[in-house]
N, CA, C and O atoms as CSV, one atom per row, in Angstrom:
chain,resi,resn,atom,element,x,y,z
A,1,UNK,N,N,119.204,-79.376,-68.288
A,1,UNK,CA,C,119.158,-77.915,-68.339
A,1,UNK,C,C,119.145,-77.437,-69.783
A,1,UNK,O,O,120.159,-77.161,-70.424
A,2,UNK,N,N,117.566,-77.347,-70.348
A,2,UNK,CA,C,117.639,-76.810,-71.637
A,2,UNK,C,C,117.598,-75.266,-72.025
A,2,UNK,O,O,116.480,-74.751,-72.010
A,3,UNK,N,N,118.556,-74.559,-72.329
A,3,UNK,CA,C,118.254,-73.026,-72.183
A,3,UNK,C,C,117.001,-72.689,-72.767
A,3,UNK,O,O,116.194,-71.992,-72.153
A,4,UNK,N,N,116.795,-73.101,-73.829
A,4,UNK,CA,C,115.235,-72.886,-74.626
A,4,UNK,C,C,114.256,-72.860,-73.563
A,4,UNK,O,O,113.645,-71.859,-73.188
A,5,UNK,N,N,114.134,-74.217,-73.033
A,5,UNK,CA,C,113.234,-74.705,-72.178
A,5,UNK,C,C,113.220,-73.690,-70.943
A,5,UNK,O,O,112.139,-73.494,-70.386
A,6,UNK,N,N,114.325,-73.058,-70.504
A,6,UNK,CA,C,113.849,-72.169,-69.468
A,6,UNK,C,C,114.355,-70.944,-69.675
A,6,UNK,O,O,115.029,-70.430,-68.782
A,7,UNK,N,N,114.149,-70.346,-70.740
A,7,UNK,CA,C,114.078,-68.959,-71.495
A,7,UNK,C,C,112.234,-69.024,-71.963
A,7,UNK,O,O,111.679,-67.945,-72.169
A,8,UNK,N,N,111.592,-70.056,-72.066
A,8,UNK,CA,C,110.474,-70.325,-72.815
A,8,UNK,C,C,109.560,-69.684,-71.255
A,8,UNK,O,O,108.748,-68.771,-71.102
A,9,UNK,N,N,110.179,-70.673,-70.316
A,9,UNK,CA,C,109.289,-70.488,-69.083
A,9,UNK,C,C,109.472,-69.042,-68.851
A,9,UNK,O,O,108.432,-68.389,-68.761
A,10,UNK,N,N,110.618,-68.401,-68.735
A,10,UNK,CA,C,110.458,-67.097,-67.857
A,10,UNK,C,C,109.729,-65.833,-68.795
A,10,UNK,O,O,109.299,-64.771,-68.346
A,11,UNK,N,N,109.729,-66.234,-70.075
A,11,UNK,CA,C,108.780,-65.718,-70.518
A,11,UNK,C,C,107.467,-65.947,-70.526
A,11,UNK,O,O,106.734,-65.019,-70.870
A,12,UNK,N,N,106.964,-67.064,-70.196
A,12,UNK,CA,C,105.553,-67.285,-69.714
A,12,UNK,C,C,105.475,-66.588,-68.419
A,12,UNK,O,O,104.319,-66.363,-68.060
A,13,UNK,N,N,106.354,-66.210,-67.671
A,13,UNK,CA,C,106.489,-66.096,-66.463
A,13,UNK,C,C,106.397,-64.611,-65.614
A,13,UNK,O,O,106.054,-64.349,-64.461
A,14,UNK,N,N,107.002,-63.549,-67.057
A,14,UNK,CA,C,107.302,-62.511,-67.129
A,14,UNK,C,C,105.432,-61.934,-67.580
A,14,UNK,O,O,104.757,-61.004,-67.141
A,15,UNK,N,N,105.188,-62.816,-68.437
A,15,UNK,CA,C,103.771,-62.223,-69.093
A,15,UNK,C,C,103.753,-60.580,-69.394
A,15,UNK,O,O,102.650,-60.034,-69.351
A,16,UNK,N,N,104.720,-59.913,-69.644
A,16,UNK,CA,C,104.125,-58.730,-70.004
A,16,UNK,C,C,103.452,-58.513,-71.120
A,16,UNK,O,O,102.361,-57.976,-71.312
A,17,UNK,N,N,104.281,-59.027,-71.888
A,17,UNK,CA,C,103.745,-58.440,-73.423
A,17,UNK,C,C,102.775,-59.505,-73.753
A,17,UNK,O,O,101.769,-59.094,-74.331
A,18,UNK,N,N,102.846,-61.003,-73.485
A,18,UNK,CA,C,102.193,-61.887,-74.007
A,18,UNK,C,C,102.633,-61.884,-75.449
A,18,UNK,O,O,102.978,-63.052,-75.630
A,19,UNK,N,N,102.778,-61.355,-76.356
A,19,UNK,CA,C,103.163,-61.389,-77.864
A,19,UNK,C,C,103.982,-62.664,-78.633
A,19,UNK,O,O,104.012,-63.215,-79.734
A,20,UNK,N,N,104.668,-62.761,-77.210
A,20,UNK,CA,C,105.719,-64.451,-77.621
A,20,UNK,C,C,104.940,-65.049,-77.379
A,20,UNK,O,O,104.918,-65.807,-78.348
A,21,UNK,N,N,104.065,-65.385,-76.663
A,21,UNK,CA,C,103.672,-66.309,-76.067
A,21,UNK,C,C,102.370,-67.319,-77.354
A,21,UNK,O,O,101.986,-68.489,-77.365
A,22,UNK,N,N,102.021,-65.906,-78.412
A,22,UNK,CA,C,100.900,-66.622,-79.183
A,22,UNK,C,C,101.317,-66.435,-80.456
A,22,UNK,O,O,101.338,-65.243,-80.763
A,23,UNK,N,N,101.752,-67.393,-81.547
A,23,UNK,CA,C,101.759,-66.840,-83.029
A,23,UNK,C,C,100.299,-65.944,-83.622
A,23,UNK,O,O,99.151,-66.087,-83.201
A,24,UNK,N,N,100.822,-64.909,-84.829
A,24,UNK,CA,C,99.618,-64.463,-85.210
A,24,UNK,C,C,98.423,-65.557,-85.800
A,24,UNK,O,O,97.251,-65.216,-85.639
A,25,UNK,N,N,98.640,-66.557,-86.321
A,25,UNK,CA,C,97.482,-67.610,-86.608
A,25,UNK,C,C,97.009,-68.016,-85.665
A,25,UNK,O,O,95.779,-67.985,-85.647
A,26,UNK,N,N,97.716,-68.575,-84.463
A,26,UNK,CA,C,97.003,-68.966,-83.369
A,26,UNK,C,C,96.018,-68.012,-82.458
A,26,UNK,O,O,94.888,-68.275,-82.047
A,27,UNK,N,N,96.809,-66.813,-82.272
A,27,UNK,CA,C,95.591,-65.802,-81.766
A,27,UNK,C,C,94.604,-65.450,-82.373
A,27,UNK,O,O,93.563,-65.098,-81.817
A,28,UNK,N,N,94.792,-65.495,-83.667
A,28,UNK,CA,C,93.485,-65.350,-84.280
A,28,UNK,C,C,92.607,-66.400,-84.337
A,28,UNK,O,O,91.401,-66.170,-84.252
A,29,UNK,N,N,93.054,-67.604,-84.478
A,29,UNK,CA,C,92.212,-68.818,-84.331
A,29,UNK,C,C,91.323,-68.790,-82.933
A,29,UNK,O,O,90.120,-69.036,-82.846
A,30,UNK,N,N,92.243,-68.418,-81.841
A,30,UNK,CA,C,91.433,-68.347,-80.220
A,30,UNK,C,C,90.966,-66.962,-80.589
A,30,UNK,O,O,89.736,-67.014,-80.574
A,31,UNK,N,N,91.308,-65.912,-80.868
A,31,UNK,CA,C,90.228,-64.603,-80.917
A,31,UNK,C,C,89.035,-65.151,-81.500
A,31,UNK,O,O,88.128,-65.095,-80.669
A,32,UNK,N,N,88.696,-65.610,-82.483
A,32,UNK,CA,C,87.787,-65.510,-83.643
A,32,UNK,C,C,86.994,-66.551,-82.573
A,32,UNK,O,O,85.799,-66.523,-82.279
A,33,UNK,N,N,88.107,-67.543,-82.052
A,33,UNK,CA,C,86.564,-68.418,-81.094
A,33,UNK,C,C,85.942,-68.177,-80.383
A,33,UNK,O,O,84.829,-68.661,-80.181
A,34,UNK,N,N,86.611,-67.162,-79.657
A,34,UNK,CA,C,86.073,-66.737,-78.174
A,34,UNK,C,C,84.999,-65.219,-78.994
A,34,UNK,O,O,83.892,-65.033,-78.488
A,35,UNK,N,N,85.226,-64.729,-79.615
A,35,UNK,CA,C,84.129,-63.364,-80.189
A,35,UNK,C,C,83.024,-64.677,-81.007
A,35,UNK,O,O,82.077,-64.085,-81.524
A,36,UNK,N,N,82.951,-65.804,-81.172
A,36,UNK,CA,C,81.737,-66.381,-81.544
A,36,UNK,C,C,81.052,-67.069,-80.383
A,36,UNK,O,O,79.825,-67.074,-80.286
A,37,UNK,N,N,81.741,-67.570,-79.623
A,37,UNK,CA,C,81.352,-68.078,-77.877
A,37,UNK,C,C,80.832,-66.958,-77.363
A,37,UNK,O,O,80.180,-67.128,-76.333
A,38,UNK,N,N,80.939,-65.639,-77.849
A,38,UNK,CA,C,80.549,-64.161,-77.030
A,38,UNK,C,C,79.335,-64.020,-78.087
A,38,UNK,O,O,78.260,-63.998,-77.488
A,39,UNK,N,N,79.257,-63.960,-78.910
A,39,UNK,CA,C,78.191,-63.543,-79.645
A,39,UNK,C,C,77.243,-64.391,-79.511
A,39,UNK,O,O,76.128,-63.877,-79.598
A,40,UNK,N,N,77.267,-65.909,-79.266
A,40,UNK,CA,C,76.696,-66.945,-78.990
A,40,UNK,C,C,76.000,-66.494,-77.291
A,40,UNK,O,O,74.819,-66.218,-77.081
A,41,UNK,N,N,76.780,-66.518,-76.565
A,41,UNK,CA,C,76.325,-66.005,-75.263
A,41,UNK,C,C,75.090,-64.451,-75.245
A,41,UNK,O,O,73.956,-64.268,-74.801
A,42,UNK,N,N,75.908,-63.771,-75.844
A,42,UNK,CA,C,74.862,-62.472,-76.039
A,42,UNK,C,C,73.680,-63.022,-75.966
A,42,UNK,O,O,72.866,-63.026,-75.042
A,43,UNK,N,N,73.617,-63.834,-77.793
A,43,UNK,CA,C,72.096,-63.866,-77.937
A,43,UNK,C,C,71.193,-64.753,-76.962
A,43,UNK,O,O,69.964,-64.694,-76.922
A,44,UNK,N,N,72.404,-66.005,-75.787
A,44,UNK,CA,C,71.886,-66.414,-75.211
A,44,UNK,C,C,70.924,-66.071,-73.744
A,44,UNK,O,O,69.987,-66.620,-73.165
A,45,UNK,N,N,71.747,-64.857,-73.547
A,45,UNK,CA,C,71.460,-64.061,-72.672
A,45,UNK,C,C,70.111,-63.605,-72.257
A,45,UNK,O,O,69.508,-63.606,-71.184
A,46,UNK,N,N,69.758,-63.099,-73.815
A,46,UNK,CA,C,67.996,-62.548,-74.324
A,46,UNK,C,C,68.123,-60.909,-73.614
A,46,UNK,O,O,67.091,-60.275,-73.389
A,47,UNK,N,N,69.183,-60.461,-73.373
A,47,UNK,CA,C,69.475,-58.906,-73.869
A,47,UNK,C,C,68.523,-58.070,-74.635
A,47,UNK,O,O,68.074,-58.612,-75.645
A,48,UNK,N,N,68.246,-57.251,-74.460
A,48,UNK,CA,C,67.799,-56.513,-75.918
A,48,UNK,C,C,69.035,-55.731,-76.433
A,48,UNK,O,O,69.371,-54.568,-76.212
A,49,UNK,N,N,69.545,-56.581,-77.093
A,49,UNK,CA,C,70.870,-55.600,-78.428
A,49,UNK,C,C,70.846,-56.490,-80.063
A,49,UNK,O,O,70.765,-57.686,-80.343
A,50,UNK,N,N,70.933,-55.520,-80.707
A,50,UNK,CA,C,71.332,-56.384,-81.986
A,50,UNK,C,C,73.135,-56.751,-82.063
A,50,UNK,O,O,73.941,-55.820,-82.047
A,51,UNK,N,N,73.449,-57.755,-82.121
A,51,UNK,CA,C,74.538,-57.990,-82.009
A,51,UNK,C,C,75.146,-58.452,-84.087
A,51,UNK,O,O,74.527,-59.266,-84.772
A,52,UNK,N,N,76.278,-57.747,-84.544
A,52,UNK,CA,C,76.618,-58.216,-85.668
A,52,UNK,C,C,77.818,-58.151,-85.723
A,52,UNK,O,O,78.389,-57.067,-85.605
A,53,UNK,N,N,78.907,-60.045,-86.040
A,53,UNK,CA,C,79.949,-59.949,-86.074
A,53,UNK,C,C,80.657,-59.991,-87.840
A,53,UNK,O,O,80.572,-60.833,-88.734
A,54,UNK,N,N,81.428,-58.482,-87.733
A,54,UNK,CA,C,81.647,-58.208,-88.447
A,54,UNK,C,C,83.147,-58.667,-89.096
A,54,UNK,O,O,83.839,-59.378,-88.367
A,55,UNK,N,N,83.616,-58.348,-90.250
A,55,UNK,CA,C,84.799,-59.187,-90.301
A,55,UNK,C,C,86.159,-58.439,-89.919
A,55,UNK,O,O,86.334,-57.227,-90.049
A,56,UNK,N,N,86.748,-59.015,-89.609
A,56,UNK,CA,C,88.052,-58.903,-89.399
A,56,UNK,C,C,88.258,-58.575,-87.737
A,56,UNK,O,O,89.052,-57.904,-87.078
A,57,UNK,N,N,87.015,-59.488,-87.430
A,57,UNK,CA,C,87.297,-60.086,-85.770
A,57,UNK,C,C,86.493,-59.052,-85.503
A,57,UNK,O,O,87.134,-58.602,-84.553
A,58,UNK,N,N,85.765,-58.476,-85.589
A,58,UNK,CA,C,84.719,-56.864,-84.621
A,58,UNK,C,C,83.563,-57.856,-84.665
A,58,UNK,O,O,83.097,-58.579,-85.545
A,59,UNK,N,N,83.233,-57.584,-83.200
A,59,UNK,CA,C,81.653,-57.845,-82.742
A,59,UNK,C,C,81.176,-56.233,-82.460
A,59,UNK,O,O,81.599,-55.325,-81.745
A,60,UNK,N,N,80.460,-56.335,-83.079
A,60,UNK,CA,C,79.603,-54.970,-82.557
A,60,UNK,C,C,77.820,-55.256,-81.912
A,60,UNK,O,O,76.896,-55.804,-82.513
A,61,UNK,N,N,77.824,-54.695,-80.599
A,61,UNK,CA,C,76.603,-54.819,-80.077
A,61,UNK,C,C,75.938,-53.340,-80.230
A,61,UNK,O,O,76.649,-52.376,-80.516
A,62,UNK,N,N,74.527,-53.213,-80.023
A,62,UNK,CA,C,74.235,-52.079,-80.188
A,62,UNK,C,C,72.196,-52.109,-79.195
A,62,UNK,O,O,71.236,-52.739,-79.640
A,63,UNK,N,N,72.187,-51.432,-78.189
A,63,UNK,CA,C,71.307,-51.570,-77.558
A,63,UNK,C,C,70.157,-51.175,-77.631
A,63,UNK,O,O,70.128,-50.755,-78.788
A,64,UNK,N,N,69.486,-51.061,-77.345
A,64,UNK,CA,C,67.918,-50.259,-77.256
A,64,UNK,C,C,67.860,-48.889,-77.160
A,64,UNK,O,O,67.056,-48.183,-77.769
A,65,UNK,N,N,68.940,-48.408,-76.193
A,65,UNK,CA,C,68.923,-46.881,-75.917
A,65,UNK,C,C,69.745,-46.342,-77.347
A,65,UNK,O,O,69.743,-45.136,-77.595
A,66,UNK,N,N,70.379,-47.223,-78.180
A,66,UNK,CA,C,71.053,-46.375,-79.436
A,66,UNK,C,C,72.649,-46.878,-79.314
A,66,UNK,O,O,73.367,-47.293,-80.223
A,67,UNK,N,N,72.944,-46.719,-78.006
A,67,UNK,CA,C,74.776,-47.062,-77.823
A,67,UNK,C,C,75.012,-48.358,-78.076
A,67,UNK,O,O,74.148,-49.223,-78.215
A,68,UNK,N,N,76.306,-48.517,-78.144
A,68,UNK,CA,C,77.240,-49.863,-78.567
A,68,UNK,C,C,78.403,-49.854,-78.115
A,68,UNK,O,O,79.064,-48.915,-77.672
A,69,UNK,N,N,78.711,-51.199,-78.264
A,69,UNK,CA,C,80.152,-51.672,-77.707
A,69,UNK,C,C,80.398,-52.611,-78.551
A,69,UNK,O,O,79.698,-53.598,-78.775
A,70,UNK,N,N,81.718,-52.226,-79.187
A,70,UNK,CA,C,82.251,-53.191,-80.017
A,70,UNK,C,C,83.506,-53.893,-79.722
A,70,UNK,O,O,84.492,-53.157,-79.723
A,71,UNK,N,N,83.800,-55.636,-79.365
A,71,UNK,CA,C,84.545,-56.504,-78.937
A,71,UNK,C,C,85.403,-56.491,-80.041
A,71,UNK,O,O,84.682,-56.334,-81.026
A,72,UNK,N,N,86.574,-56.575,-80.381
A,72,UNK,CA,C,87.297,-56.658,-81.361
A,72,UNK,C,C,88.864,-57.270,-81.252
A,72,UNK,O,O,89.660,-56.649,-80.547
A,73,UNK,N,N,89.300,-58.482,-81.946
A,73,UNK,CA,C,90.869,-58.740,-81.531
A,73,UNK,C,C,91.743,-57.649,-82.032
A,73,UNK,O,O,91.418,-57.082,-83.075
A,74,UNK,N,N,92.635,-57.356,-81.507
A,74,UNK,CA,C,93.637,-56.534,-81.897
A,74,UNK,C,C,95.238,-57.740,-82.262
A,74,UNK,O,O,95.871,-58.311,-81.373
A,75,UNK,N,N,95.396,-57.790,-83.067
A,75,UNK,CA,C,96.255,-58.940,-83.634
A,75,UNK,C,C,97.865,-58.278,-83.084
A,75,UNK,O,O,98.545,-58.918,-82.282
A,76,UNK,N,N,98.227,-57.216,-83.527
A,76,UNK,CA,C,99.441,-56.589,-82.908
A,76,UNK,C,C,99.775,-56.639,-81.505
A,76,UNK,O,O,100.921,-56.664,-81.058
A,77,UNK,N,N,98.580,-56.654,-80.759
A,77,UNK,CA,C,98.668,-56.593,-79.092
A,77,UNK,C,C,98.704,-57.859,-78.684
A,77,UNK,O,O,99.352,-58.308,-77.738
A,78,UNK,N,N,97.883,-58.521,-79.532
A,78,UNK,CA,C,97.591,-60.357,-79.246
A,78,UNK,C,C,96.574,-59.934,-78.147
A,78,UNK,O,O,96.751,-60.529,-77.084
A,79,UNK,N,N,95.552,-59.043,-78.163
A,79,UNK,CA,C,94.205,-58.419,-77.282
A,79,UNK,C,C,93.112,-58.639,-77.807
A,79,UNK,O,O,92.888,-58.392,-78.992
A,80,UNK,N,N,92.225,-59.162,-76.963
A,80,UNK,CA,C,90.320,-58.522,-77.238
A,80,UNK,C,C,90.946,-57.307,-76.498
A,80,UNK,O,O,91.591,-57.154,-75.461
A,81,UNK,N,N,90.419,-56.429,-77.595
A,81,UNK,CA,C,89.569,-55.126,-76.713
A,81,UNK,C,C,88.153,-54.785,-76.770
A,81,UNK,O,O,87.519,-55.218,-77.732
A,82,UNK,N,N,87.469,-53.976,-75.768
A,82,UNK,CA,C,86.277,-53.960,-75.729
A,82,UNK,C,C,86.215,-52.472,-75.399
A,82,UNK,O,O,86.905,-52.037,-74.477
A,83,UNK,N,N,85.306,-51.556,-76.211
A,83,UNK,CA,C,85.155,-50.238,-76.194
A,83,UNK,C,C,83.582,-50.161,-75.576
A,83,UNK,O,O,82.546,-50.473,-76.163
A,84,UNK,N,N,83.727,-49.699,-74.348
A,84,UNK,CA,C,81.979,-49.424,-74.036
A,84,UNK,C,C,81.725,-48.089,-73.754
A,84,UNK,O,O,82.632,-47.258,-73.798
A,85,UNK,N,N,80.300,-47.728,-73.399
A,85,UNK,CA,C,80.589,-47.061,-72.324
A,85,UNK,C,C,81.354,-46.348,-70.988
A,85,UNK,O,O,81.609,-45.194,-70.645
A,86,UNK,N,N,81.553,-47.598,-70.479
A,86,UNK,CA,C,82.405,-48.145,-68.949
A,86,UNK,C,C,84.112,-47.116,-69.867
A,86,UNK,O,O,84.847,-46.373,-69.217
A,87,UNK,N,N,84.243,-47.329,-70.956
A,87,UNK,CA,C,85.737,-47.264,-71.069
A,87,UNK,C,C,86.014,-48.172,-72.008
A,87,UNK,O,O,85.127,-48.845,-72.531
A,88,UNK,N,N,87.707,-48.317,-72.415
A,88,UNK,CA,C,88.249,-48.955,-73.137
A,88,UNK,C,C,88.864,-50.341,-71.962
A,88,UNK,O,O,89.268,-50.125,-70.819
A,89,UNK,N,N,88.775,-51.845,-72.687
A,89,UNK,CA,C,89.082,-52.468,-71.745
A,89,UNK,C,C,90.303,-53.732,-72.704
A,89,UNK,O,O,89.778,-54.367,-73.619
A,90,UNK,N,N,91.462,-53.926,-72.480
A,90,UNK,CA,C,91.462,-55.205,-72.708
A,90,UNK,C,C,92.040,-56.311,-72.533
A,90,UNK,O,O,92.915,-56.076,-71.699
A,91,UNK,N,N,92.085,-57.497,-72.847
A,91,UNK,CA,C,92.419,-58.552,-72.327
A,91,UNK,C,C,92.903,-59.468,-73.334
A,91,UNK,O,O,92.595,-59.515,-74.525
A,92,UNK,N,N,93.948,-60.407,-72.481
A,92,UNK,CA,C,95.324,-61.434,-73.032
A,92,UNK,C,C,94.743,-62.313,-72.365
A,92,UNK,O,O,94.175,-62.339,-71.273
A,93,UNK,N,N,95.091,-63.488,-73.663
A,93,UNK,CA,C,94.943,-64.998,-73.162
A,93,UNK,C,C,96.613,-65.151,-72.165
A,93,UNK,O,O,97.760,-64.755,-72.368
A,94,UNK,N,N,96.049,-65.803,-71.255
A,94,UNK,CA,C,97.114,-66.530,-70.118
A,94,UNK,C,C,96.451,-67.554,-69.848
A,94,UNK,O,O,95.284,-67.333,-69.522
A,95,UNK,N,N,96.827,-68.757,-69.872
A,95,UNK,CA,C,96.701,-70.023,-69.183
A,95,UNK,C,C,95.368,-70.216,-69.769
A,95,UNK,O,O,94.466,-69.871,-69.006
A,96,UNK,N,N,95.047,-70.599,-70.733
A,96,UNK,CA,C,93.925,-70.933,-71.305
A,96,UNK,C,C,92.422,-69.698,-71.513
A,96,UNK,O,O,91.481,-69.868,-72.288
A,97,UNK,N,N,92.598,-68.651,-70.674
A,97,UNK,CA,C,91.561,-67.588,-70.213
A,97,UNK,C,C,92.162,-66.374,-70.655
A,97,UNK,O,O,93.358,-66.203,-70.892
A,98,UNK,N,N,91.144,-65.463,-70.756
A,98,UNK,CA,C,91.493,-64.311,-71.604
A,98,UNK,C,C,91.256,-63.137,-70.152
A,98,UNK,O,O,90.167,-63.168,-69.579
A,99,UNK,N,N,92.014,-62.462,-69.816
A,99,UNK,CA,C,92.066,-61.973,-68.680
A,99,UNK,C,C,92.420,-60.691,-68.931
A,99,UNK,O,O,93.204,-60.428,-69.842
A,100,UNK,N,N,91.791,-59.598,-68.018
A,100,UNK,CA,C,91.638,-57.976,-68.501
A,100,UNK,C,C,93.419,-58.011,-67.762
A,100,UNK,O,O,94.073,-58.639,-66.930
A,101,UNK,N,N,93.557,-56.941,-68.680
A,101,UNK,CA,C,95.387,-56.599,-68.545
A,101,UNK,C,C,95.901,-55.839,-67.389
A,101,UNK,O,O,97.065,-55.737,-67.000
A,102,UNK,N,N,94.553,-55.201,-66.798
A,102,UNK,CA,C,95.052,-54.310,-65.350
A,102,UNK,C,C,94.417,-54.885,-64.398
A,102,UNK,O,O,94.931,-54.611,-63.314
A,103,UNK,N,N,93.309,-55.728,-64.302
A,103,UNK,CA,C,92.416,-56.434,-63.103
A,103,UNK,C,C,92.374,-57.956,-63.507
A,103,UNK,O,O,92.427,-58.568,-64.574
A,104,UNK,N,N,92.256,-58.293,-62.176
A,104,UNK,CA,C,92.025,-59.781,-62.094
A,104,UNK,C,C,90.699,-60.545,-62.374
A,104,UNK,O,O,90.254,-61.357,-61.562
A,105,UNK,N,N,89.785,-60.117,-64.122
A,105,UNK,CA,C,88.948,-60.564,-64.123
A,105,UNK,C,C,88.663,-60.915,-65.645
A,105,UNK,O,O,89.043,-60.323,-66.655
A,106,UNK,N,N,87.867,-62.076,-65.507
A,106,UNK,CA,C,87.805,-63.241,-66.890
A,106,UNK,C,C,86.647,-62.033,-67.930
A,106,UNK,O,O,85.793,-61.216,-67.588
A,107,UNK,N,N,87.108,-62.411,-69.076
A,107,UNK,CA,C,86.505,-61.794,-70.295
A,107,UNK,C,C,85.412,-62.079,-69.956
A,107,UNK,O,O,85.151,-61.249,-69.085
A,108,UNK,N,N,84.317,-62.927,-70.109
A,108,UNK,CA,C,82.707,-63.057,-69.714
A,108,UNK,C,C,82.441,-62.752,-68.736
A,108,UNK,O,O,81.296,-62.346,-68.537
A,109,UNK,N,N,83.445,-62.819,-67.623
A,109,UNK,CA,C,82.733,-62.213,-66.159
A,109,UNK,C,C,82.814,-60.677,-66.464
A,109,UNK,O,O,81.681,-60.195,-66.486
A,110,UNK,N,N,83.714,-59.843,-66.683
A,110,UNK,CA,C,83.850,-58.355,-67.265
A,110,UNK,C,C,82.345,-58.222,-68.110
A,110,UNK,O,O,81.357,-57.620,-67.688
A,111,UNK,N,N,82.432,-58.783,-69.110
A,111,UNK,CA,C,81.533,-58.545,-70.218
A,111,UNK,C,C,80.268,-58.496,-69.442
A,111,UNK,O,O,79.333,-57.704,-69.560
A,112,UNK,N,N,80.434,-59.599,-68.540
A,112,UNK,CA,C,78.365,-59.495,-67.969
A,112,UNK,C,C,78.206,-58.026,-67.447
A,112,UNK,O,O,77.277,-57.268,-67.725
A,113,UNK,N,N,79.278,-57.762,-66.643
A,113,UNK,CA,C,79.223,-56.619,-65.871
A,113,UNK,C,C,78.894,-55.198,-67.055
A,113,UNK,O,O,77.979,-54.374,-67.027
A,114,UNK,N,N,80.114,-55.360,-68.089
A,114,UNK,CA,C,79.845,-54.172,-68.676
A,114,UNK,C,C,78.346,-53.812,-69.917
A,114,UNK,O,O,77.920,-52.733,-70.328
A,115,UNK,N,N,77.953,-55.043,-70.165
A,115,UNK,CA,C,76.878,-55.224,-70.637
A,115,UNK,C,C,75.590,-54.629,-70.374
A,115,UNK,O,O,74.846,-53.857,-70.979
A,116,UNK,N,N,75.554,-55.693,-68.456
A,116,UNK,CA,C,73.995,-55.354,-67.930
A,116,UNK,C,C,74.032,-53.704,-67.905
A,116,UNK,O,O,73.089,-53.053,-68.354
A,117,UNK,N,N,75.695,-52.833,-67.102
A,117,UNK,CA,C,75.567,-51.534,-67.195
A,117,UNK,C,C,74.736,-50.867,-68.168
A,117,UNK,O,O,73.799,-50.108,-67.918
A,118,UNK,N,N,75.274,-51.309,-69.592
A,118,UNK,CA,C,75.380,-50.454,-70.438
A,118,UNK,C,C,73.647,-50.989,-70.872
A,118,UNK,O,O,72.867,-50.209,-71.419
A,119,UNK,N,N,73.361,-52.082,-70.599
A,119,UNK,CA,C,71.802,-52.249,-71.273
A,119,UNK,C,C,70.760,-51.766,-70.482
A,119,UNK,O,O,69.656,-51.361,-70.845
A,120,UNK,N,N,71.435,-51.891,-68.881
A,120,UNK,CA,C,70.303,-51.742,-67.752
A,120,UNK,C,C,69.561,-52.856,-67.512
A,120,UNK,O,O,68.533,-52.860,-66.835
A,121,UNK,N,N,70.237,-54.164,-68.246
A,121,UNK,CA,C,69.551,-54.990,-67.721
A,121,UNK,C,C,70.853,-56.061,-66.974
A,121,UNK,O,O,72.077,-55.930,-66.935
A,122,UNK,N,N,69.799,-57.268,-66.368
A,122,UNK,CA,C,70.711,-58.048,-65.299
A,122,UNK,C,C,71.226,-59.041,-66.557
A,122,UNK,O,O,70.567,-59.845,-67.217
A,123,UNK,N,N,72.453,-58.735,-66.631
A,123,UNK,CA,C,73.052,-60.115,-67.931
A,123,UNK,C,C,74.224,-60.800,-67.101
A,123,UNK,O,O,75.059,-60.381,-66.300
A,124,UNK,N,N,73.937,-61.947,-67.609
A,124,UNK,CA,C,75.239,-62.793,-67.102
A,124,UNK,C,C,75.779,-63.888,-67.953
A,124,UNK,O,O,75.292,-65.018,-67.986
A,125,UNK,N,N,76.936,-63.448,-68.724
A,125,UNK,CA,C,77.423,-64.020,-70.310
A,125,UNK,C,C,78.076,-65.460,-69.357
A,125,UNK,O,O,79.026,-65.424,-68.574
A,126,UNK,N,N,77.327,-66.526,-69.681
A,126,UNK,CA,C,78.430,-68.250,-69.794
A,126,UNK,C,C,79.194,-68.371,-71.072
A,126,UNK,O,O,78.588,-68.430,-72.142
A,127,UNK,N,N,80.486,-68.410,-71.009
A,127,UNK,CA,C,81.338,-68.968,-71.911
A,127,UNK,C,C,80.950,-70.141,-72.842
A,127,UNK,O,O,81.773,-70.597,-73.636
């Protein structure tokens, strides 16, 4: 019975804040991977957007019709957020996956959705 050891769990367990759960180097290390796995996907997609990742973790996309959505870590929250159209959205790594904070759905599966909306076309982002 290690108290650490199960003070550690019920905070994995609790997940609200997520904030314990990631040092600031480490979230930034998984932010910065997952906004290049996304920018990578974009262009894999064949979208029409110019996509440019900018520093200090901002992806900014920007479409044909003029609008954009920019992916960005938020280091204080330990969040991607994603500003579209659709709304403001964002999402915490849990269990290896970065998962929107009010629905039960994976960062690339969200993203395809809020994407094709916002481009009008059929996109579907692979990790």
């Amino acid at each position: 019975m290690e108290p650490h050891h199960t003070h550690a769990h019920a905070d994995k367990k609790a997940g609200d804040s997520g904030m314990g759960d990631l040092s600031e180097q480490e979230f930034n290390r998984l932010a910065d991977a997952v906004l290049a796995r996304i920018e990578r996907a974009v262009e894999d997609s064949g979208v029409d957007a110019d996509i440019e990742l900018k520093d200090g973790g901002v992806l900014e996309l920007e479409f044909a019709d003029g609008s954009k959505m920019i992916i960005n870590r938020h280091g204080i929250a330990r969040e991607i957020w994603v500003a579209a159209r659709s709304g403001g959205h964002h999402f915490r790594h849990e269990a290896g996956r970065w998962l929107h904070t009010r629905a039960n759905i994976e960062l690339f599966e969200a993203l395809s959705g809020y994407i094709s909306a916002q481009s009008g076309e059929t996109v579907r982002l692979e990790p």
